[in-house]
N, C-alpha and C positions, 0 to 999 in steps of 0.2 A: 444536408447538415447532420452529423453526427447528435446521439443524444448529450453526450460529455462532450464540451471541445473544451481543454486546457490552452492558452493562448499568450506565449512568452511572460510567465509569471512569476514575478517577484516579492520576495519576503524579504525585509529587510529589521534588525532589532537596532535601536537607539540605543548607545552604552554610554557614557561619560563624553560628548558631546562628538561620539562615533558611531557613524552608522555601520554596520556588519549586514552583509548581505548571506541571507540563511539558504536563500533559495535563487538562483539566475536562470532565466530564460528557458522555464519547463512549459513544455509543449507536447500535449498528444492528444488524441481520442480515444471515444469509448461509442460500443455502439450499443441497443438493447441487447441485454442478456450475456453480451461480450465477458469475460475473464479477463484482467490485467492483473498482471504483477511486478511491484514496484519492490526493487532489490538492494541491494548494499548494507555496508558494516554501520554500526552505529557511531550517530556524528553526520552519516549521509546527506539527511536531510528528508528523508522518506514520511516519515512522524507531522513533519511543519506541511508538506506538500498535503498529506490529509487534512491538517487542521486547516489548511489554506482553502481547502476546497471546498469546507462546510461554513467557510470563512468565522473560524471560531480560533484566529491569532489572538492573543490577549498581548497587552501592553507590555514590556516596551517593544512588541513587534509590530507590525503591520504589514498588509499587502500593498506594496511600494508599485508596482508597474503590472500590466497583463490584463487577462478577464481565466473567469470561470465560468462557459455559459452551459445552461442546463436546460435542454430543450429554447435554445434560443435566446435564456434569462441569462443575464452575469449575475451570480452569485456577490462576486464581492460589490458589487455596487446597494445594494438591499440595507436598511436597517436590520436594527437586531430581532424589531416583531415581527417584518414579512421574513425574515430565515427562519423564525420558532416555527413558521408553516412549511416550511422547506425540510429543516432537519426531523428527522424521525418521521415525515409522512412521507416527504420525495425519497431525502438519502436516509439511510440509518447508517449508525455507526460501532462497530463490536470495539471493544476497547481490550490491551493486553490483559488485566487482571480483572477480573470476573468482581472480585471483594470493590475496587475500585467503585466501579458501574452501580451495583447493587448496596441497597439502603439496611442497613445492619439492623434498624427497630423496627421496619416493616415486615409484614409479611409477603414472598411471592405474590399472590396475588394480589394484593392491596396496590403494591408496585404496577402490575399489568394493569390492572385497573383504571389507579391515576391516569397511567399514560396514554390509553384510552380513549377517556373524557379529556382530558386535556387539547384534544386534536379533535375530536368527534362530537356531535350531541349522542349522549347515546345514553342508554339505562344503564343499569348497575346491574341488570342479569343482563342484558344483552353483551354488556362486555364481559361478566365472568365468563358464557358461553365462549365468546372468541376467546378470550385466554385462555380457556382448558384447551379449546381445539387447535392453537398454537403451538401448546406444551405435549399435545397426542405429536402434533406435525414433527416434532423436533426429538419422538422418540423417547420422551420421559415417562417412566411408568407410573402407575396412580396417579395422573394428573393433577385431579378432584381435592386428592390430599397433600400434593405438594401446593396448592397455592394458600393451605392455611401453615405451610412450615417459614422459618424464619432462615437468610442466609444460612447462619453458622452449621446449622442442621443438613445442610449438603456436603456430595463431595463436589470437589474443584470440576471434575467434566461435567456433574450435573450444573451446578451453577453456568458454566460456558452455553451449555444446551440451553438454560433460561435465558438467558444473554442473545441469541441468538433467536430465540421465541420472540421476545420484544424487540429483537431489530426488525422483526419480522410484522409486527402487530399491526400497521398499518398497509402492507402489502406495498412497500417502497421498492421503486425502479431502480436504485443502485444501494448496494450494503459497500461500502468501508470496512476492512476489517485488519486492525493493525495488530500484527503479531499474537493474532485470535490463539492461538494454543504455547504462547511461553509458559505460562507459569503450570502447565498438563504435564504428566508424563508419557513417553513416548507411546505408549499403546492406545492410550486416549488420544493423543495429539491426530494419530491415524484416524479414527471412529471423528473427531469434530471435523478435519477438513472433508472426509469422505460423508459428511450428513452437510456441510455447507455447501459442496458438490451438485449431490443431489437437489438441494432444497434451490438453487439457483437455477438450475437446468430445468426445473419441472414449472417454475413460476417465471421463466423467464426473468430474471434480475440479476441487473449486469454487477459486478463483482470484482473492489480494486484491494487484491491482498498484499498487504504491507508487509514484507520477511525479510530475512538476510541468508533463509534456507531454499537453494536454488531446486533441492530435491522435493522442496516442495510445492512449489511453484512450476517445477515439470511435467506434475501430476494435476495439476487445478487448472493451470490459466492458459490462453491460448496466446497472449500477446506478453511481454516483460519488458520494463525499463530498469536497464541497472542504474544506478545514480552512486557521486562520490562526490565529495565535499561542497552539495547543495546543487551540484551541474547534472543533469542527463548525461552521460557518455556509450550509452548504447542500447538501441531498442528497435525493436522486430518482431517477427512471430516466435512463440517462445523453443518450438521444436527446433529451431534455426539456431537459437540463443547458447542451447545447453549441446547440440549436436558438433557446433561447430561458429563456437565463441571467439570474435573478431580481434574486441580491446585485451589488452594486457589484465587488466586491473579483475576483467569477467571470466577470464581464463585461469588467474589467481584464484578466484570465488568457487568457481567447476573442480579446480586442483585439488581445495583446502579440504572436500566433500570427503567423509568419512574411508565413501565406499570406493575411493580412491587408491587407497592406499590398501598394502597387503595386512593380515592380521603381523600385529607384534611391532609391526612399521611405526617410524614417529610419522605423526600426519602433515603434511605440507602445509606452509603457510605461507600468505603473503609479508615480506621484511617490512619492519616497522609500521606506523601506524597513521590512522584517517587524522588530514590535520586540522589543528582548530581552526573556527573562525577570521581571529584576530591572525591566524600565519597563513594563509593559503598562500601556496610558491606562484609566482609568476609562471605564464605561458602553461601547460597542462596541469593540472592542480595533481597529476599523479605522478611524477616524472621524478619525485626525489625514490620512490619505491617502485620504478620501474623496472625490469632484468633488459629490455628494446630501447630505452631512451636516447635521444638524437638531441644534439645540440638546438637544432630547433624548439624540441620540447623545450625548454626552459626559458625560450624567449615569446613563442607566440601561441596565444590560445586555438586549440585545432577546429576548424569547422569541421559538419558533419559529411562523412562521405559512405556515400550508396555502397552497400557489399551485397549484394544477392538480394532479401527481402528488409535486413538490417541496414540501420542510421548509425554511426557509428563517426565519434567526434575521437581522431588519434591519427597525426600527422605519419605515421608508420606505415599504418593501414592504406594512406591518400599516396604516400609512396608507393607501394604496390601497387595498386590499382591503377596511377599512371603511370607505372612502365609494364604492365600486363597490357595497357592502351596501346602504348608504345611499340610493344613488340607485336603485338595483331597488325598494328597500321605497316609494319615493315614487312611482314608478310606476303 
């Protein structure tokens, strides 16, 4: 048994006596210390798949169908007090905006503290010690003096580095981390993946990065699922993923990449846009912005089919592979 097994999971939000399905039939693993990267535009459904996992959907959504088992447990089956033991001691979670996460009238350490004792018995120097020696781990200087400073008094990387200390505080087997470097600038964005890298590899802690940047998920994780409009449509080992991309939609994704394109070029993009909820097209939910689309597309949803070490749900692909079948057996 995998540490993570995700198991045909569904999200679905109540609107106006409509149910909306956020999320259909996501399914994968995770093993210790393993890297996953969970990919696509926003609107994908990437964001809900996280919350789904720490089973922290708030009304009017819910987790409609599936399990999330963790070491054997389903998550979503759990009340809200056996998850408080779950979240931040088993998973932690890095959230996009650092100001979010962190308590603006507190001080850093007050914060580490709390969360602490909150999880632990433990003293009040016994837990300053661990939060200094979190905030050394994570590469913050003056440690000692940063846990008597207040938010506003950081820049945005150090705040992420603290962020990341207290994901860290309880020495949890899987970190979540959704779009851990949007609101950084690019040189920081490098220095926080390259320290969450490191700090997962050397503690062993498996690791599910939530991006819509494929470049950087090439560099971090070993496994990726791209997802669009709430569905899986392709996942595999990730060198496979970015080397030599199956689906239409993850080909588009590879395209749009900066370093794609020549200096002074306009950059490639994929036509028109992720649909909502309430529109998802009949038959492949990607098929109105597809450049390959087959009349099929539009009538029947693709199941998944084998490409090398990728899963890969797109009736184009399932065409190819059987008449490559086809023409070996004539051989």
């Amino acid at each position: 048994m995998s540490f993570l097994e995700v198991k045909n999971l569904e999200v679905s939000f109540n609107l106006h006596s409509k149910s909306l399905k956020a999320l259909q039939n996501i399914s994968f693993n995770l093993e210790r210390g393993e890297r996953l990267g969970i990919v696509g535009e926003s609107g994908a459904g990437k964001s809900v798949a996280a919350f789904a996992i720490l089973n922290l959907i708030s009304r009017p959504g819910k987790i409609t169908a599936g399990e999330v088992l963790l070491d054997g447990e389903d998550l979503s089956k759990l009340s809200s007090q056996e998850m408080r033991k779950i979240r931040g001691n088993k998973v932690s979670m890095i959230f996009q905006d650092p100001m979010m996460t962190l308590n603006p009238v507190f001080t850093i350490g007050a914060q580490m503290i709390e969360c602490l004792k909150a999880h632990r018995k433990i003293s009040k120097s016994n837990a300053t010690k661990i939060a200094i020696q979190k905030l050394k781990q994570v590469q913050i200087p003056s440690p000692e003096m940063r846990m008597n400073q207040y938010p506003h008094e950081l820049s945005g990387g150090m705040k992420q580095r603290i962020i990341i200390a207290i994901a860290l505080l309880m020495d949890p087997a899987l970190i979540i981390a959704d779009e851990p470097t949007t609101a950084l600038d690019v040189t920081i964005q490098a220095e926080i993946m390259e320290l969450l890298l490191d700090l997962c590899e050397s503690n062993n802690v498996a690791l599910i990065l939530i991006t819509h940047d494929l470049g950087v998920v090439s560099q971090v994780t070993q496994k990726t699922i791209v997802m669009y409009a709430g569905r899986i449509i392709e996942q595999g080992p990730t060198n496979e993923i970015i080397n030599d991309a199956q689906h239409p939609y993850t080909q588009g994704l590879i395209n749009a990449l900066p370093q794609q394109t020549l200096p002074g070029e306009k950059l490639n993009q994929i036509r028109g846009s992720m649909p909502s909820l309430q529109d998802i097209p009949s038959g492949c939910s990607f098929n109105p912005r597809c450049d390959f689309v087959l009349d099929l597309c539009t009538q029947k949803r693709p199941e998944f089919t084998q490409s090398g070490g990728c899963s890969v749900a797109c009736h184009m692909v399932k065409a190819m592979k059987d008449a490559e079948k086809g023409h070996s057996a004539h051989e």
